[in-house]
N, CA, C and O atoms as a Maestro MAE file, in Angstrom:
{
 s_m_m2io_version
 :::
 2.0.0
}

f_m_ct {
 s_m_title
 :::
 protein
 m_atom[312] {
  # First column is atom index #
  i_m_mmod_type
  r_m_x_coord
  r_m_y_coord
  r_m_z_coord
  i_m_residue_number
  s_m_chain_name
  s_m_pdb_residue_name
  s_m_pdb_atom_name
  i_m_atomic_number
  :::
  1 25 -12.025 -13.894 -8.376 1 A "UNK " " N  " 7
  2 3 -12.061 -13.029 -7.216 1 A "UNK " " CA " 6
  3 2 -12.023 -13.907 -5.967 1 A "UNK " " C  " 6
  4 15 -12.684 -14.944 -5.904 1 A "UNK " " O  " 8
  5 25 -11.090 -13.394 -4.783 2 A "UNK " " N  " 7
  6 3 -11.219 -14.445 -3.920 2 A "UNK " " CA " 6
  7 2 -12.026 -13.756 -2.345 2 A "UNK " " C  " 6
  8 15 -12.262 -12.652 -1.854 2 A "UNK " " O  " 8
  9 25 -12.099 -14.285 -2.223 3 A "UNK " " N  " 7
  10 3 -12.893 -13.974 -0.422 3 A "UNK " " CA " 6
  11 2 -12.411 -13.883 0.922 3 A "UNK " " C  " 6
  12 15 -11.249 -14.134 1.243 3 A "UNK " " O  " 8
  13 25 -13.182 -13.574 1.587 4 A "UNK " " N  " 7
  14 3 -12.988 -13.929 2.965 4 A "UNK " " CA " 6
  15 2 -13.738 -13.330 4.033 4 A "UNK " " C  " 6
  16 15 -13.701 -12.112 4.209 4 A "UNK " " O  " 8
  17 25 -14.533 -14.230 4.883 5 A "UNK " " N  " 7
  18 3 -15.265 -13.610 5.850 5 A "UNK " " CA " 6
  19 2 -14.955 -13.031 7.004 5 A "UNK " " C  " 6
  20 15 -14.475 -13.655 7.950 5 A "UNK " " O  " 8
  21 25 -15.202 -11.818 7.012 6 A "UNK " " N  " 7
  22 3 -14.671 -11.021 8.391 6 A "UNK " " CA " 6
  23 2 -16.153 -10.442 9.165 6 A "UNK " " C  " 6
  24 15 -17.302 -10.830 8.953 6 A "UNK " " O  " 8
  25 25 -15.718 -9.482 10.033 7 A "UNK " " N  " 7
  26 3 -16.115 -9.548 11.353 7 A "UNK " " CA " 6
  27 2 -16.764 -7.708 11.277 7 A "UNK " " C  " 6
  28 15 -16.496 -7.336 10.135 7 A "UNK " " O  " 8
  29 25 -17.268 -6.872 11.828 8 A "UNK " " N  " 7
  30 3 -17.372 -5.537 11.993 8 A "UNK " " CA " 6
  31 2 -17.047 -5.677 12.942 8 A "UNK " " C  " 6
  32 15 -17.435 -6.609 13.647 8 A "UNK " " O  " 8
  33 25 -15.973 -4.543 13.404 9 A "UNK " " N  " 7
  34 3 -15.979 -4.511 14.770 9 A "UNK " " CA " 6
  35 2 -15.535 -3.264 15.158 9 A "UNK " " C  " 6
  36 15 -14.690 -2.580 14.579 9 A "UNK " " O  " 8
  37 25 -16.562 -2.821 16.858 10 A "UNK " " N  " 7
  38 3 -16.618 -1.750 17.195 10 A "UNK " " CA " 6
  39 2 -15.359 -0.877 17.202 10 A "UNK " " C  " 6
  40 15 -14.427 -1.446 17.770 10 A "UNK " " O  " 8
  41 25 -15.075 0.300 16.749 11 A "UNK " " N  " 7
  42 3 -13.898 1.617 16.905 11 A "UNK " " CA " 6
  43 2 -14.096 2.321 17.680 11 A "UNK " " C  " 6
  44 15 -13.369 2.415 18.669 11 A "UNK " " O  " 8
  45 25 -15.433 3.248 17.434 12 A "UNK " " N  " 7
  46 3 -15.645 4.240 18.645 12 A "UNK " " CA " 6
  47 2 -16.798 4.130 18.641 12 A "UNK " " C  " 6
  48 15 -17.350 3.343 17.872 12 A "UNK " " O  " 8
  49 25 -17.596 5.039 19.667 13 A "UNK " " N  " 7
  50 3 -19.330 4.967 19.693 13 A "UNK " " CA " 6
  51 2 -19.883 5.398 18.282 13 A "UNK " " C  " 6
  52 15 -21.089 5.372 18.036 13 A "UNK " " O  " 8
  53 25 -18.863 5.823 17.308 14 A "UNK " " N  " 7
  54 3 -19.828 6.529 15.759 14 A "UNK " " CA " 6
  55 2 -19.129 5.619 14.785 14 A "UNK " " C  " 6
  56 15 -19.424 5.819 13.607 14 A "UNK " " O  " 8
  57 25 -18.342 4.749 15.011 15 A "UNK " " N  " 7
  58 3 -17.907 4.063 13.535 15 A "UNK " " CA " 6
  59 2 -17.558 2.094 13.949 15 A "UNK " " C  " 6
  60 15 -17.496 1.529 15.040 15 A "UNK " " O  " 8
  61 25 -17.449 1.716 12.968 16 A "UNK " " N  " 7
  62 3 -17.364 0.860 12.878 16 A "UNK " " CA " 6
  63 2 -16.080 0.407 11.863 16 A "UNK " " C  " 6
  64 15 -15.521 1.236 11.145 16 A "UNK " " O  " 8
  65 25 -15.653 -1.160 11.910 17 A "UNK " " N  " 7
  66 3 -14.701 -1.329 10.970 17 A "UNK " " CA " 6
  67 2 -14.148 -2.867 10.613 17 A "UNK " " C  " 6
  68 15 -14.540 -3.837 11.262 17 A "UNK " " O  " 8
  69 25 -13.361 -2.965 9.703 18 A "UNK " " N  " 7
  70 3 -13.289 -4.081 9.585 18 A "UNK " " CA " 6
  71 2 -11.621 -4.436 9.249 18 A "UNK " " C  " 6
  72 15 -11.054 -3.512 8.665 18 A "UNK " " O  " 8
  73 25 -10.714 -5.721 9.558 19 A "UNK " " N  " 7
  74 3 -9.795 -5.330 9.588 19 A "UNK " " CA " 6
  75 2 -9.280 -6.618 7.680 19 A "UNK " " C  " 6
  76 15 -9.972 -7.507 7.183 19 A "UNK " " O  " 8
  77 25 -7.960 -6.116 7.233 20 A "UNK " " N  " 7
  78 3 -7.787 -6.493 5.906 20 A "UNK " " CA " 6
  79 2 -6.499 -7.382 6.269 20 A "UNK " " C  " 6
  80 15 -5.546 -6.883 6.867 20 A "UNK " " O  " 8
  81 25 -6.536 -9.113 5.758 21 A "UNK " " N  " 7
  82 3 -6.380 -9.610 5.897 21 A "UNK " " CA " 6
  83 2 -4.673 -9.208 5.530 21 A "UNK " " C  " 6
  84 15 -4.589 -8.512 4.518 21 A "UNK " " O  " 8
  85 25 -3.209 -9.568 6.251 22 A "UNK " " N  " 7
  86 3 -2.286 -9.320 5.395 22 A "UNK " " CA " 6
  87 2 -1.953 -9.966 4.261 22 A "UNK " " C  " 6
  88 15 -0.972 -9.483 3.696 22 A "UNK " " O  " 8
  89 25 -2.458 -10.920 3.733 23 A "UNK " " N  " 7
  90 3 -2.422 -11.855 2.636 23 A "UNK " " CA " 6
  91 2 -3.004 -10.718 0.827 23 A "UNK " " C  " 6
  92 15 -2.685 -10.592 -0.355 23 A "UNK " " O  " 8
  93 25 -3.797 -10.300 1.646 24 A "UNK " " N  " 7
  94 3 -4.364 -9.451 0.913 24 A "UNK " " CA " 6
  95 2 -3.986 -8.027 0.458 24 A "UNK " " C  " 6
  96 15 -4.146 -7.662 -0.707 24 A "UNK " " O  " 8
  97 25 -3.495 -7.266 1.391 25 A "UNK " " N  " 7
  98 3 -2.750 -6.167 1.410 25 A "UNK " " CA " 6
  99 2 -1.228 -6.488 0.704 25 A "UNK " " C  " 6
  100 15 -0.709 -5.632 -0.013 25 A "UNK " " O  " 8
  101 25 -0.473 -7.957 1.000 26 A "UNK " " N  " 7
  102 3 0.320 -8.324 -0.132 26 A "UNK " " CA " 6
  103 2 0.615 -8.012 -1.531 26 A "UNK " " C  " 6
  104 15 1.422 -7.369 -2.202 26 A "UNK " " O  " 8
  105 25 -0.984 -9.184 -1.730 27 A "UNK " " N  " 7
  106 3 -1.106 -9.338 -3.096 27 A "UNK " " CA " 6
  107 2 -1.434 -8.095 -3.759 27 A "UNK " " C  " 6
  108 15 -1.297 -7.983 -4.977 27 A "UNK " " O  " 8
  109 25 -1.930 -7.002 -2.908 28 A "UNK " " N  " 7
  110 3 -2.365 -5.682 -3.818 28 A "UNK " " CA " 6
  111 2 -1.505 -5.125 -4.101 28 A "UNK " " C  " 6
  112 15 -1.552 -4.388 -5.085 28 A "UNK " " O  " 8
  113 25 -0.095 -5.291 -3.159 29 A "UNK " " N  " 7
  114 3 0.979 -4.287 -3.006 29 A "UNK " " CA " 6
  115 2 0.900 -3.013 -2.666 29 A "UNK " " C  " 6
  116 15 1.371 -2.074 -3.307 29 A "UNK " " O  " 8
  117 25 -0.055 -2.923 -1.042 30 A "UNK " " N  " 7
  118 3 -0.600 -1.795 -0.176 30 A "UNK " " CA " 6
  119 2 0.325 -1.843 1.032 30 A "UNK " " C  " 6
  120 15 0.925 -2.822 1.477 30 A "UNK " " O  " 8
  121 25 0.319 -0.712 1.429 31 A "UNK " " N  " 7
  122 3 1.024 -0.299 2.375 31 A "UNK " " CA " 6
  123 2 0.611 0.752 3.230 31 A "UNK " " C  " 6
  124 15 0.108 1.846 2.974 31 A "UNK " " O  " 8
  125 25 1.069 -0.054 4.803 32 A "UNK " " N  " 7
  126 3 0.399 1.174 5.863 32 A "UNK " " CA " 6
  127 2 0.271 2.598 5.689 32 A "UNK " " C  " 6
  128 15 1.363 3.165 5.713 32 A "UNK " " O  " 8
  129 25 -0.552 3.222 5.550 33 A "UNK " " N  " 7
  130 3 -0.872 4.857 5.303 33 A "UNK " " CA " 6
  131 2 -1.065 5.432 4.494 33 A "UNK " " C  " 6
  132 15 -1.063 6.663 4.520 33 A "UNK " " O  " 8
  133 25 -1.363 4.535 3.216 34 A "UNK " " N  " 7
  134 3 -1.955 4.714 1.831 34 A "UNK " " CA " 6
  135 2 -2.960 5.591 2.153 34 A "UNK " " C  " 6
  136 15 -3.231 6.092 3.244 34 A "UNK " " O  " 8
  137 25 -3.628 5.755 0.781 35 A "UNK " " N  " 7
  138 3 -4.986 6.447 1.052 35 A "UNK " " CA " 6
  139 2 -5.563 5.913 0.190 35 A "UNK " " C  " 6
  140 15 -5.131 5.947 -0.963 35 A "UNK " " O  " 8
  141 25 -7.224 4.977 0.675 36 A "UNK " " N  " 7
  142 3 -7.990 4.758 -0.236 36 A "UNK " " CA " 6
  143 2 -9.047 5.016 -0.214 36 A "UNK " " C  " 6
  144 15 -9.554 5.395 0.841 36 A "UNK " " O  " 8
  145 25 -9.985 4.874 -1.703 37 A "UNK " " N  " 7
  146 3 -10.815 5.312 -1.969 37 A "UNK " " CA " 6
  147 2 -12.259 4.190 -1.577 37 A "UNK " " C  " 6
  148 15 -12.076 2.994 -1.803 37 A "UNK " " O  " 8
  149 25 -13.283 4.517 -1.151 38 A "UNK " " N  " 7
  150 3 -14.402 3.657 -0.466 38 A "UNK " " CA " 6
  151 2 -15.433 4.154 -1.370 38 A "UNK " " C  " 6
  152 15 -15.637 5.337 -1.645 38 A "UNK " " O  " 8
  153 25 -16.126 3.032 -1.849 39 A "UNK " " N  " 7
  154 3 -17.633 3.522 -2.843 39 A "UNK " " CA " 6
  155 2 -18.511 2.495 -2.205 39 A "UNK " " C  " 6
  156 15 -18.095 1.389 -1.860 39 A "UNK " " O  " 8
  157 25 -20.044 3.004 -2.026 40 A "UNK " " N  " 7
  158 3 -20.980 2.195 -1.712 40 A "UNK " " CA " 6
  159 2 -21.974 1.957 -2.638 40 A "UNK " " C  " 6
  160 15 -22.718 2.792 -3.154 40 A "UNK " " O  " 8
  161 25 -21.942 0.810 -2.808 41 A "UNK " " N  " 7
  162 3 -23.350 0.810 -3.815 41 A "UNK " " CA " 6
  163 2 -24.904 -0.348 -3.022 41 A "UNK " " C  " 6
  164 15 -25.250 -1.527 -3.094 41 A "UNK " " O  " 8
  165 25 -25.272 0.601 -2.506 42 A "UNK " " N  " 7
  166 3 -26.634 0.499 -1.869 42 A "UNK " " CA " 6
  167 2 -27.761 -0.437 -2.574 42 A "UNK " " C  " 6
  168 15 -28.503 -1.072 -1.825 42 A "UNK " " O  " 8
  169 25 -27.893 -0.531 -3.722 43 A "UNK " " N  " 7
  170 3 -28.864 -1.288 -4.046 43 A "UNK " " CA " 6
  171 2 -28.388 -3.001 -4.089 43 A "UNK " " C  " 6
  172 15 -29.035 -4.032 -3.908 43 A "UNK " " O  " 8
  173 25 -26.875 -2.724 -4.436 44 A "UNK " " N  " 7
  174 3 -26.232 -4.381 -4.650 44 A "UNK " " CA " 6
  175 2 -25.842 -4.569 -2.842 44 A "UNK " " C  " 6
  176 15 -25.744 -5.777 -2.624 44 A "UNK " " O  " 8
  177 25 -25.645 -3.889 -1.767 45 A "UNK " " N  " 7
  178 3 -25.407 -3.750 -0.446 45 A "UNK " " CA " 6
  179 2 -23.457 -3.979 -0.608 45 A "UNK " " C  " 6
  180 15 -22.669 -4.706 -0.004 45 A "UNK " " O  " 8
  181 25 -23.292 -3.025 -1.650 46 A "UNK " " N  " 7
  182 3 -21.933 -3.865 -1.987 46 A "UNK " " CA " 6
  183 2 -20.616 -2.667 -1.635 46 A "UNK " " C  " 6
  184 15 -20.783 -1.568 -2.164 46 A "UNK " " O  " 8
  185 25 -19.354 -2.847 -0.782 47 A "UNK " " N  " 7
  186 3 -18.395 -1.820 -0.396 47 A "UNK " " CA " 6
  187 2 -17.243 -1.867 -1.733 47 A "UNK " " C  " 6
  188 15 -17.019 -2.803 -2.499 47 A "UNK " " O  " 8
  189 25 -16.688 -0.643 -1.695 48 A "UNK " " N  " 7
  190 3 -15.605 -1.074 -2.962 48 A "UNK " " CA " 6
  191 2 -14.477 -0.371 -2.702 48 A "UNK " " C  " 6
  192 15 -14.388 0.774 -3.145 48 A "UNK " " O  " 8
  193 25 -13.178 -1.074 -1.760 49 A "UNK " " N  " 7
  194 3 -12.256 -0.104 -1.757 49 A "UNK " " CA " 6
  195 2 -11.146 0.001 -2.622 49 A "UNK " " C  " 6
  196 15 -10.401 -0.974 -2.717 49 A "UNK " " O  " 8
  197 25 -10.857 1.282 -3.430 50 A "UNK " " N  " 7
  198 3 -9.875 1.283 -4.439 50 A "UNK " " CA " 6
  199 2 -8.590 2.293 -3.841 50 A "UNK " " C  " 6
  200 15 -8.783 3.367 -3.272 50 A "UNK " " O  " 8
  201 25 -7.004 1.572 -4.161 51 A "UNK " " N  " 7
  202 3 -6.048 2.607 -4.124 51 A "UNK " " CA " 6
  203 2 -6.292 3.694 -5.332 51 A "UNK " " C  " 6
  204 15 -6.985 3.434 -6.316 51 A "UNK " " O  " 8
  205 25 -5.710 4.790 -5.148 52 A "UNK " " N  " 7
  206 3 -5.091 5.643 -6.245 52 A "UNK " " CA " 6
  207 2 -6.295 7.079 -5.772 52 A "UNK " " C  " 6
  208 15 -7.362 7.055 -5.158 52 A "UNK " " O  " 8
  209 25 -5.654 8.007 -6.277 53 A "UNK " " N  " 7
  210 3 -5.885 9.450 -5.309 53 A "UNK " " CA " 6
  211 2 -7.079 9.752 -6.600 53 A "UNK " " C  " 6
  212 15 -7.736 10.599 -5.994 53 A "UNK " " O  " 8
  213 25 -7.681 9.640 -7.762 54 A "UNK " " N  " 7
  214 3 -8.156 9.409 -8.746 54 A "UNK " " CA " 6
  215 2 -9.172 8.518 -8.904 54 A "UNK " " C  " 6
  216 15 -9.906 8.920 -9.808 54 A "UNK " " O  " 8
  217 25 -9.618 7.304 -8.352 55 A "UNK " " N  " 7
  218 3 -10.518 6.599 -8.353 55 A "UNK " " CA " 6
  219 2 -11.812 7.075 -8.438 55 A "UNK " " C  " 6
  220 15 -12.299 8.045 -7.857 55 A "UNK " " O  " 8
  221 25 -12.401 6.188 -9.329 56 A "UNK " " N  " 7
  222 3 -14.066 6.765 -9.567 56 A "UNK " " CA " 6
  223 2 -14.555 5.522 -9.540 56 A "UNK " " C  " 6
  224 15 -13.886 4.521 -9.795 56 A "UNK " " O  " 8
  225 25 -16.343 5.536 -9.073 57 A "UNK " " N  " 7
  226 3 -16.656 4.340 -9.017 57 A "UNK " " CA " 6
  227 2 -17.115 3.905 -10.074 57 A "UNK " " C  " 6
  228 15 -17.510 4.560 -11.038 57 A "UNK " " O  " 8
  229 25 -17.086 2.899 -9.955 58 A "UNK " " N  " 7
  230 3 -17.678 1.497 -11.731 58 A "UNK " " CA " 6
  231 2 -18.597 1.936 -12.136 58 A "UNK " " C  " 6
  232 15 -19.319 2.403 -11.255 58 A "UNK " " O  " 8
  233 25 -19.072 2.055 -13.402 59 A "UNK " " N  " 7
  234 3 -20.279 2.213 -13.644 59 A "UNK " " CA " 6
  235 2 -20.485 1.342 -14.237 59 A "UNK " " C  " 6
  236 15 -19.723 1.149 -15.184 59 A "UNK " " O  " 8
  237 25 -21.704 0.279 -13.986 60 A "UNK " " N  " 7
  238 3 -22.390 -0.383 -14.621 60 A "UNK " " CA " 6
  239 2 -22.827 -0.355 -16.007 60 A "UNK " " C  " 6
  240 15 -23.688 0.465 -16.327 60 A "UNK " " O  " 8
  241 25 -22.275 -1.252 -16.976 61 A "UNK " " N  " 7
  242 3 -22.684 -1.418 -18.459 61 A "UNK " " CA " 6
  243 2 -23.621 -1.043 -18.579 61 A "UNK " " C  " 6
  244 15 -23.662 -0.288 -19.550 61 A "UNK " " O  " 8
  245 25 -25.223 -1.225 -17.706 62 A "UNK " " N  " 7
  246 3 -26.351 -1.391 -18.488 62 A "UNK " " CA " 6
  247 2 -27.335 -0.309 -17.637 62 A "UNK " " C  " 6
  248 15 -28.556 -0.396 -17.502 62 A "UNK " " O  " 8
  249 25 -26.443 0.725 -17.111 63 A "UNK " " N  " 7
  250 3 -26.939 2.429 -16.333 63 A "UNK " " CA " 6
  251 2 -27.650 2.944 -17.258 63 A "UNK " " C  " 6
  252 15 -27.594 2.746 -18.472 63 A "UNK " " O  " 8
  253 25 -28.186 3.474 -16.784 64 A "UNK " " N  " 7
  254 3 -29.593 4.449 -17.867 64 A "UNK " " CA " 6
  255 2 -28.725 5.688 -17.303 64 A "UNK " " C  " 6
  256 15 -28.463 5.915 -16.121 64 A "UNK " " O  " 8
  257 25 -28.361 6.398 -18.385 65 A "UNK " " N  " 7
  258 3 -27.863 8.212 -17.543 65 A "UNK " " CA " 6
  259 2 -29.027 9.079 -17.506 65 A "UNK " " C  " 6
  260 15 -29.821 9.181 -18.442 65 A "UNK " " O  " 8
  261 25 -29.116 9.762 -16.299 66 A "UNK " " N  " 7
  262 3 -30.264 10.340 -15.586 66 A "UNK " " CA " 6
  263 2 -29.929 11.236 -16.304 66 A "UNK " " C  " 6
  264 15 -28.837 11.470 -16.823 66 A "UNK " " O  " 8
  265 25 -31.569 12.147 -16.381 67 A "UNK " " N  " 7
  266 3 -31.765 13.379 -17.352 67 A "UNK " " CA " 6
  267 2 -30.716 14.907 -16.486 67 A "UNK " " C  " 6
  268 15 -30.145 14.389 -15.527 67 A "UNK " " O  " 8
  269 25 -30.503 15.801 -16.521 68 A "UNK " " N  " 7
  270 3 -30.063 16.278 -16.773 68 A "UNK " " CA " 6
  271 2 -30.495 17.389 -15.924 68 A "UNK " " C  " 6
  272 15 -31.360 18.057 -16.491 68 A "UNK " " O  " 8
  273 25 -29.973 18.108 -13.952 69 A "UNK " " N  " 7
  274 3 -30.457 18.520 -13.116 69 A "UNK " " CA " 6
  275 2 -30.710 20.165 -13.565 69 A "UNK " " C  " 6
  276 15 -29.942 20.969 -14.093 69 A "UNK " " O  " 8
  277 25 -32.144 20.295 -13.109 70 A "UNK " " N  " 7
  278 3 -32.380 21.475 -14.053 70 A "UNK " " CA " 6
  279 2 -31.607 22.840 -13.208 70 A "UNK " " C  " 6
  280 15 -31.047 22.599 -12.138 70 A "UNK " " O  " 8
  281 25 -31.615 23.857 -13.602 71 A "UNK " " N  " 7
  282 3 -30.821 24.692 -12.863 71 A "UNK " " CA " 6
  283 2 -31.038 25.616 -12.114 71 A "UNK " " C  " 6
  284 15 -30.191 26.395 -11.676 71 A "UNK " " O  " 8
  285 25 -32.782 25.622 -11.785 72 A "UNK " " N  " 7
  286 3 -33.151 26.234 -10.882 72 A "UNK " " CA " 6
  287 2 -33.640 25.841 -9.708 72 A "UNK " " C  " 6
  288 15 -34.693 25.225 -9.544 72 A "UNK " " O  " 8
  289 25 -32.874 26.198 -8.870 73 A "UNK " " N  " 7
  290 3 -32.362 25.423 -7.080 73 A "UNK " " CA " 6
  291 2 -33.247 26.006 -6.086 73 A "UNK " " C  " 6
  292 15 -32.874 25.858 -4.922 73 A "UNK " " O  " 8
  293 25 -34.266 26.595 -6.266 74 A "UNK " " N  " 7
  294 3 -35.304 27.169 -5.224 74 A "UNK " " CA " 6
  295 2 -35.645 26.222 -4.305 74 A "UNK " " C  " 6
  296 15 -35.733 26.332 -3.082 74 A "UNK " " O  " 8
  297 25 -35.842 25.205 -5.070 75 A "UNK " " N  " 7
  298 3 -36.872 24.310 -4.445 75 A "UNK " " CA " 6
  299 2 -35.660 23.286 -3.357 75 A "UNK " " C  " 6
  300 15 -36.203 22.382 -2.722 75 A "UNK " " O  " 8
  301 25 -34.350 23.422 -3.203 76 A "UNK " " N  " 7
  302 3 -33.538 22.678 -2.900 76 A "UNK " " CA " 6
  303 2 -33.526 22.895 -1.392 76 A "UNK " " C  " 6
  304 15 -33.906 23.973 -0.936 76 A "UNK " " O  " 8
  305 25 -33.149 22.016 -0.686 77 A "UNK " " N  " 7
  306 3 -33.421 22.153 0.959 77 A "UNK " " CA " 6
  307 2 -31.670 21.915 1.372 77 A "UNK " " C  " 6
  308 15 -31.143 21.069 0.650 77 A "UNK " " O  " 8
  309 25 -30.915 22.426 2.222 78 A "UNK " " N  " 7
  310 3 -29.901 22.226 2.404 78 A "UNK " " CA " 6
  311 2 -29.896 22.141 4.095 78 A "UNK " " C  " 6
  312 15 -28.847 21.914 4.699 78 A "UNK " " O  " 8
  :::
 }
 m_bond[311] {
  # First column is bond index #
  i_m_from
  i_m_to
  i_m_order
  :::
  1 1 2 1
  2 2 3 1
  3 3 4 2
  4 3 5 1
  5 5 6 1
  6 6 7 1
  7 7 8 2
  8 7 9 1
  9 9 10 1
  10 10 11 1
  11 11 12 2
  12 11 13 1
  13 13 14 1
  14 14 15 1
  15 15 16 2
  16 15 17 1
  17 17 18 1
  18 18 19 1
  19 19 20 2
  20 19 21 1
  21 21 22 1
  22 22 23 1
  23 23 24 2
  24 23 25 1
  25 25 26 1
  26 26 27 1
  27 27 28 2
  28 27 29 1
  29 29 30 1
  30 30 31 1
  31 31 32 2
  32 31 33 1
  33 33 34 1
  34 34 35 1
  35 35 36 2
  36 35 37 1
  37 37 38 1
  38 38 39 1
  39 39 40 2
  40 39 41 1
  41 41 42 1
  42 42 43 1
  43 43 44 2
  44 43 45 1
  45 45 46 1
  46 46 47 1
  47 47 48 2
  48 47 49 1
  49 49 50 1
  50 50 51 1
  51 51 52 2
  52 51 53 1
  53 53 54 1
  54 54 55 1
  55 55 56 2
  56 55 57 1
  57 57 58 1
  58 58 59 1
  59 59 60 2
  60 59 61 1
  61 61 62 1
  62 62 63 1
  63 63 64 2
  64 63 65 1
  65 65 66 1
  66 66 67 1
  67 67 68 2
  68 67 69 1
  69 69 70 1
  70 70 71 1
  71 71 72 2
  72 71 73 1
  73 73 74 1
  74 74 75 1
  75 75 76 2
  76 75 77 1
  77 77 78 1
  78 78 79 1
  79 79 80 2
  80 79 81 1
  81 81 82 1
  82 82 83 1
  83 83 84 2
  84 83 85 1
  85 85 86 1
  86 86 87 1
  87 87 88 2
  88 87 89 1
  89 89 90 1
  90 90 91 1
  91 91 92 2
  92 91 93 1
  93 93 94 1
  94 94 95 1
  95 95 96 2
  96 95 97 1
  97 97 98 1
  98 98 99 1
  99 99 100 2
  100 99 101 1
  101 101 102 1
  102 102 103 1
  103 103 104 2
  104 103 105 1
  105 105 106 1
  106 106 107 1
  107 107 108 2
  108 107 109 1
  109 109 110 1
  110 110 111 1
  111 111 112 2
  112 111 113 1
  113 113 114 1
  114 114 115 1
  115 115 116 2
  116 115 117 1
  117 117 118 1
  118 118 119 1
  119 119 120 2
  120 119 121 1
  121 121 122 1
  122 122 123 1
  123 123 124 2
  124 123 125 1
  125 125 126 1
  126 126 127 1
  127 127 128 2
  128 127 129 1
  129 129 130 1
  130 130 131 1
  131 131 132 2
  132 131 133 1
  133 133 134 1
  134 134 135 1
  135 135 136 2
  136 135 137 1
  137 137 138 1
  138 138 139 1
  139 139 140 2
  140 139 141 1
  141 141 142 1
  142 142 143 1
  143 143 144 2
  144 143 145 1
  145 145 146 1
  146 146 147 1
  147 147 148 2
  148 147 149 1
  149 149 150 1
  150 150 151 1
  151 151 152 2
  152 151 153 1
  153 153 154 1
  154 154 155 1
  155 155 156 2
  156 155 157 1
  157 157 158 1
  158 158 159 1
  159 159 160 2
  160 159 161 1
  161 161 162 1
  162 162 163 1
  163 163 164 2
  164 163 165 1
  165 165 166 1
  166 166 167 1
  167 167 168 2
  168 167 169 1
  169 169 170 1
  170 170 171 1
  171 171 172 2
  172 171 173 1
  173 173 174 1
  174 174 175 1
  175 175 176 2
  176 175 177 1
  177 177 178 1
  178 178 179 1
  179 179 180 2
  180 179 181 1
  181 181 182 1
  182 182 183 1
  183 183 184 2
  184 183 185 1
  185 185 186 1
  186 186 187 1
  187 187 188 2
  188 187 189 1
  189 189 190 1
  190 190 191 1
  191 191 192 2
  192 191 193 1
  193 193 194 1
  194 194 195 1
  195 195 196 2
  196 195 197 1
  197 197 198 1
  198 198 199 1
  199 199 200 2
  200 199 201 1
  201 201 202 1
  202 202 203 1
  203 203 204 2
  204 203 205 1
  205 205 206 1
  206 206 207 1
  207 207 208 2
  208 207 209 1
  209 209 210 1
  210 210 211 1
  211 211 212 2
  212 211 213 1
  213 213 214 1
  214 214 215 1
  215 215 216 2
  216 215 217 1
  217 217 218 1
  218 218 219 1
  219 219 220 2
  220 219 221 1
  221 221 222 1
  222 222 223 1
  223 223 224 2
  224 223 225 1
  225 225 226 1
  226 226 227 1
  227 227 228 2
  228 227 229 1
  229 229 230 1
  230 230 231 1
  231 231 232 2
  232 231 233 1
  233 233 234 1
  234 234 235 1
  235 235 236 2
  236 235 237 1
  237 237 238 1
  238 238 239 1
  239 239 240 2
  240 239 241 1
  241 241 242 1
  242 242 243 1
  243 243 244 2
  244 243 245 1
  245 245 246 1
  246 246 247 1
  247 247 248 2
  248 247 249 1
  249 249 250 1
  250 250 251 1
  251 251 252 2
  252 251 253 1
  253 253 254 1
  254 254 255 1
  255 255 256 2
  256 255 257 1
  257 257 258 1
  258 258 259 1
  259 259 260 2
  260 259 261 1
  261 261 262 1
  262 262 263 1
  263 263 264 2
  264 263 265 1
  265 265 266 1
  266 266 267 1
  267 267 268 2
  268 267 269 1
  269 269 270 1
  270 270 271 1
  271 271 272 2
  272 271 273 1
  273 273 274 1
  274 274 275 1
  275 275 276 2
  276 275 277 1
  277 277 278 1
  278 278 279 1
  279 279 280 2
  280 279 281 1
  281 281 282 1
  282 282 283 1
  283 283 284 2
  284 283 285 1
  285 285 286 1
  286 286 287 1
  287 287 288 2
  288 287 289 1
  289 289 290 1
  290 290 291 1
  291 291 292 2
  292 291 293 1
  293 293 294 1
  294 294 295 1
  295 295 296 2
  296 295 297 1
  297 297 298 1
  298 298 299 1
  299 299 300 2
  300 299 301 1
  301 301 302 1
  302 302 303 1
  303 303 304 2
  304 303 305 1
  305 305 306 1
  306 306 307 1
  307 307 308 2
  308 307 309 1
  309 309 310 1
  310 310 311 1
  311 311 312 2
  :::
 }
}
């Protein structure tokens, strides 16, 4: 896997961004106006952007699958 350190930098007063090296967009064989897919995984502080309209994020080999959301939603706050 290779690297490279970049920068955040301001867009508008609500977002932020970062820009993708063209070396990189090359080698993926991406092109302006694609659409990709962004996953965050919060505990590793880690971003994951994937092409393809289908993308799901990784799941970790060694995930415990959570029990099973019960089906009564009273208690749910929206």
């Amino acid at each position: 896997m290779e690297g490279e350190k970049r920068k955040l930098i301001k867009f508008s007063n609500y977002s932020l961004c970062i820009t993708l090296p063209k070396w990189i967009i090359k080698k993926l064989k991406w092109e302006k106006g694609e659409e990709v897919n962004l996953f965050v995984d919060e505990k590793k502080a880690e971003i994951l952007i994937c092409k393809g309209k289908k993308a799901t994020p990784p799941v970790p080999s060694t995930a415990k699958s959570k029990p099973a959301a019960s089906s009564d939603n009273s208690s749910m706050r929206w």
